[in-house]
N, C-alpha and C positions, 0 to 999 in steps of 0.2 A: 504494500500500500504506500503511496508517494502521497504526501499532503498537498495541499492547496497554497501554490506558492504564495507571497507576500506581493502586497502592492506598495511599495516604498513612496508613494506618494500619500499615505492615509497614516496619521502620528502614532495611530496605535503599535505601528508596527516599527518601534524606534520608543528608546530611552534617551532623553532629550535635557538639556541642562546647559542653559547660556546664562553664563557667569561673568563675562568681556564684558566687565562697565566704561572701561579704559579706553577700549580700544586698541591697547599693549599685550592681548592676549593671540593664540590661535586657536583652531579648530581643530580639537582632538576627534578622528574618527578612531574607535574601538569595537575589536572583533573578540566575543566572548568564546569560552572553552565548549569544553563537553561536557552536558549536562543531562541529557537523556540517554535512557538504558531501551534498549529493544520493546516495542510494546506491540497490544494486539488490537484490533476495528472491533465493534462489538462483534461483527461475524465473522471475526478469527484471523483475519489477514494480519498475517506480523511487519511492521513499518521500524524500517533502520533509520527514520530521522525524528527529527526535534519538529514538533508542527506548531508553527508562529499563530495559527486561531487559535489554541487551547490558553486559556490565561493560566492553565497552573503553569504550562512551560514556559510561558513568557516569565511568571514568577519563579522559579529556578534558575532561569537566567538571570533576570533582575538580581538574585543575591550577588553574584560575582560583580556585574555592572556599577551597581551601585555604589560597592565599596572602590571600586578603582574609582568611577567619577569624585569620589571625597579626596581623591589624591592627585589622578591628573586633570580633573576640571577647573581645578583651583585658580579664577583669573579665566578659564577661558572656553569658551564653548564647546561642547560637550558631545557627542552621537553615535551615538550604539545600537545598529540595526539586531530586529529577533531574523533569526537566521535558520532556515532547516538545516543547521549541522547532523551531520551524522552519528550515531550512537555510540558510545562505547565499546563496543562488538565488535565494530568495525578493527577499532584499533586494539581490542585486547589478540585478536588473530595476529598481530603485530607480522601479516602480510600485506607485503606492498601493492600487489595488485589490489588486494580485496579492499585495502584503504584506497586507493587512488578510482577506484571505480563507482565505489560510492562517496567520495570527495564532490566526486564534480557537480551534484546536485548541489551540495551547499555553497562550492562557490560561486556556483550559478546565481545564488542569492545576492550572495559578499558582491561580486563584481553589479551585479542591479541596484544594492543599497550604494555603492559608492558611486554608479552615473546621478542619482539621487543626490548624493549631497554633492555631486561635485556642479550639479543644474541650479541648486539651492543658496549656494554659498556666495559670499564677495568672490570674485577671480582671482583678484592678487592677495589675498591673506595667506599669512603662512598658516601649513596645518601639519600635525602630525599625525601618522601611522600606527598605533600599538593593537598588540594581539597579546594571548595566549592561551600555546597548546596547540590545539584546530585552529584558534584565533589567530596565532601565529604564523602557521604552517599560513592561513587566508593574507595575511602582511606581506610575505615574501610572494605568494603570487602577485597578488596588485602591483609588486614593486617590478616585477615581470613584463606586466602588459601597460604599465604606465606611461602616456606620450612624455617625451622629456621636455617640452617647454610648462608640463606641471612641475615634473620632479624639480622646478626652480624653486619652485614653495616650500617642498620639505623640508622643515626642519628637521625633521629626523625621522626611523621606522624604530619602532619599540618589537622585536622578536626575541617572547618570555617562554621559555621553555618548550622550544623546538629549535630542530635544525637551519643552517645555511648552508646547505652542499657549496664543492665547488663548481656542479655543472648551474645552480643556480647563480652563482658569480659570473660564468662566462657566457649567462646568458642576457646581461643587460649589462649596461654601464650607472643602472640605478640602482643596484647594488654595491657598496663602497663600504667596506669595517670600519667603523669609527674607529679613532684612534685615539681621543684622548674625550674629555667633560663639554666643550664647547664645540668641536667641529659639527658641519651643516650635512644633510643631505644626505645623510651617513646613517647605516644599520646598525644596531646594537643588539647583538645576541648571546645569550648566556642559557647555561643547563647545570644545573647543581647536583652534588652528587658525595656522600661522604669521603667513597675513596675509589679512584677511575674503574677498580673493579665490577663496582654498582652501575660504570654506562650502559642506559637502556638506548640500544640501537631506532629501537622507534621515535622516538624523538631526538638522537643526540647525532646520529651516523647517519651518513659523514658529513664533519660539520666544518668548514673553511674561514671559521672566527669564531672569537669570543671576546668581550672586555669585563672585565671585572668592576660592578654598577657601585662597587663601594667608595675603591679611590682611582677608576675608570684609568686603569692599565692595562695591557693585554700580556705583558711580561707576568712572570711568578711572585713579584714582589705582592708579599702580601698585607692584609687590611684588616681591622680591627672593627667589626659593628657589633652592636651592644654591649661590649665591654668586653666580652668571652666570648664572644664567636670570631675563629678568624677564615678570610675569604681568601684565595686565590688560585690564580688561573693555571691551569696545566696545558703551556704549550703546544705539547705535542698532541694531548688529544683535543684540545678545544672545548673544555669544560671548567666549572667552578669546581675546586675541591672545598670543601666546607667543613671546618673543624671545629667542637664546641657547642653544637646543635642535635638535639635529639630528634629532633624534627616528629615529637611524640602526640602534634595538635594535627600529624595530615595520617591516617591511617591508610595499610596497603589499599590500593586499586586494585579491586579482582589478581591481587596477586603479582601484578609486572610492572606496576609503576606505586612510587613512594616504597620500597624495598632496599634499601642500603641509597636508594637518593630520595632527592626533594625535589620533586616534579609538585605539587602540589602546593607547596612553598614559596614559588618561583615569584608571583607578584605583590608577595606580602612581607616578606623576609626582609625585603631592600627598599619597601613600600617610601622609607623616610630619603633615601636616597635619590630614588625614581623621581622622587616630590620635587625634591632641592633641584634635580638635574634638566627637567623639563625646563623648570623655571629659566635654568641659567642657559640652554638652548637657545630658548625663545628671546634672550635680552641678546644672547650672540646674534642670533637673527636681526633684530633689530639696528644692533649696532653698526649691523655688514651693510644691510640694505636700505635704512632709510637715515 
C-alpha cells in the first residue's frame, strides 16, 4: 500500500516557525528521521512508508522536528516538510538495494517539499540544508541535483548521522567538507560511535568526511563537551570516536543501530554546538556577502 502523496502547497503538510524579526537570519529547510515501523490498511495491505494524512505520524515526527527547530530556528525561519519516508525495515535489512528502492518514494517527496519552499521563499536569502538519518541521506541528495546558481545561498548542509560517499563527492561540485566553524557552502558530516569497531556500514560506509561539531577539526585532535565526554575524529575511517558517554538515554534499534554507537545521539549530543555554529555560519555569511 503506497499513501497519498503530500500536496506541499497546503500548511498542514509542513512544520513551520519564522522567527527572522531581523532580517539577519536564514531559512532552515529540515528533513526529519525514521519514525515509522511497517504497518497494515484495515484490509491487510502492509505499507513500508510514513503517511503524511495520519496526524498520529505527523505527530511522531513532530517530536524530533520540534526539538531541533528550539535549536536551529533560533533567529530564523524554520520548514520541515511531513515526508513519506520509508520504514524502519527498510533499513534494518541494512540492504542497499532494498533501501534504495524504496528510498525513492520518499525522496520523491523531499525533492517536491523543496521546489515548494524554494517557489515560496525570498531568492537571494541565504538558507540552510540539515537532515538526519533518512533526513540526511535526503540532504546529500538535494545537494546532488541542486542548480549551482542556488548553491550560492548555502550557507551550509547539516549531514547528522549518515554517510558522504566519495562517489557522492564526485558527483557535484556542491558537495565540498567543511573544513573549519565558519567556511560557506560546505557539508558537515559526522557519525558517532564509541570505538570504530561499532561502525555501522549503513549509515557510516563509505564515508569521504567528517569534522568534529565540537571544536570543528577534521584532524584527531581532540574536544572536550560536557566536561567528561571527549570527541574526536578518526581519520582514517571518517567517524566520531566518543569517549565518556554511555549513551544509556538512546536504547538499541531493533538491534543494528545505537549498539556500541550513537546513531540516535547524533542531533542532540552536540545540540549546544550545532546552536553556536549555525549562528556563527550565518554572521560569516553575512559578513562575505552583504
Amino acid at each position: 500500500y503506497i499513501p497519498e502523496a503530500p500536496d506541499y502547497t497546503d500548511d498542514t503538510m509542513w512544520f513551520t516557525q519564522e522567527n527572522d524579526a531581523t532580517g539577519q537570519g536564514a531559512d532552515v529547510f529540515y528533513l526529519v528521521s525514521t519514525w515509522e515501523v511497517d504497518w497494515e490498511t484495515a484490509d491487510g495491505r502492509v505499507c513500508h512508508y510514513a503517511d503524511v494524512h495520519n496526524p498520529e505520524h505527523r505527530a511522531d515526527m513532530d517530536k524530533e522536528i520540534s526539538r531541533i527547530a528550539g535549536y536551529m530556528g533560533l533567529g530564523n525561519n524554520f520548514y520541515s516538510p511531513y515526508y513519506r519516508h520509508t520504514t524502519i525495515e527498510a533499513w534494518e535489512t541494512q540492504n542497499e538495494d532494498t533501501i534504495s528502492r524504496r528510498y525513492q518514494l520518499a525522496f520523491e517527496d523531499v525533492r517536491s517539499a523543496f521546489e515548494t519552499f524554494l517557489k515560496q521563499r525570498e531568492p537571494e536569502r541565504p538558507f540552510i540544508l540539515a537532515g538526519f538519518s533518512q533526513g540526511a541521506k535526503s540532504v546529500v541528495e538535494l545537494l546532488k541535483v541542486m542548480p549551482e546558481e542556488l548553491h550560492r545561498y548555502l550557507v551550509a548542509a547539516y549531514v547528522m548521522g549518515y554517510r558522504v560517499t566519495p562517489e557522492d563527492v564526485a558527483s557535484t561540485p556542491n558537495i565540498q567538507a567543511a573544513q573549519d566553524s565558519t567556511d560557506l557552502g560546505v557539508t558537515i558530516c559526522y557519525n558517532s560511535v564509541s570505538d570504530v569497531q561499532y561502525i555501522k556500514p549503513v549509515v557510516c560506509v563509505p564515508c569521504a568526511m567528517c569534522i568534529n561539531p565540537v571544536n570543528w577539526r577534521t584532524d584527531a585532535t581532540p574536544a572536550t563537551l560536557q566536561d567528561t565526554i571527549t570527541v574526536s575524529v578518526s581519520p582514517e575511517h571518517h567517524v566520531l570516536v566518543v569517549k565518556g558517554f554511555s549513551g544509556a538515554g538512546y536504547p538499541p534499534i531493533r538491534g543494528f543501530l545505537n549498539v556500541g554507537d550513537y546513531h540516535g545521539a547524533e542531533p542532540w549530543l552536540y545540540e549546544e554546538c550545532l546552536r553556536e555554529n549555525i549562528q556563527a555560519r550565518i554572521r560569516a555569511y553575512y559578513n562575505r556577502y552583504r
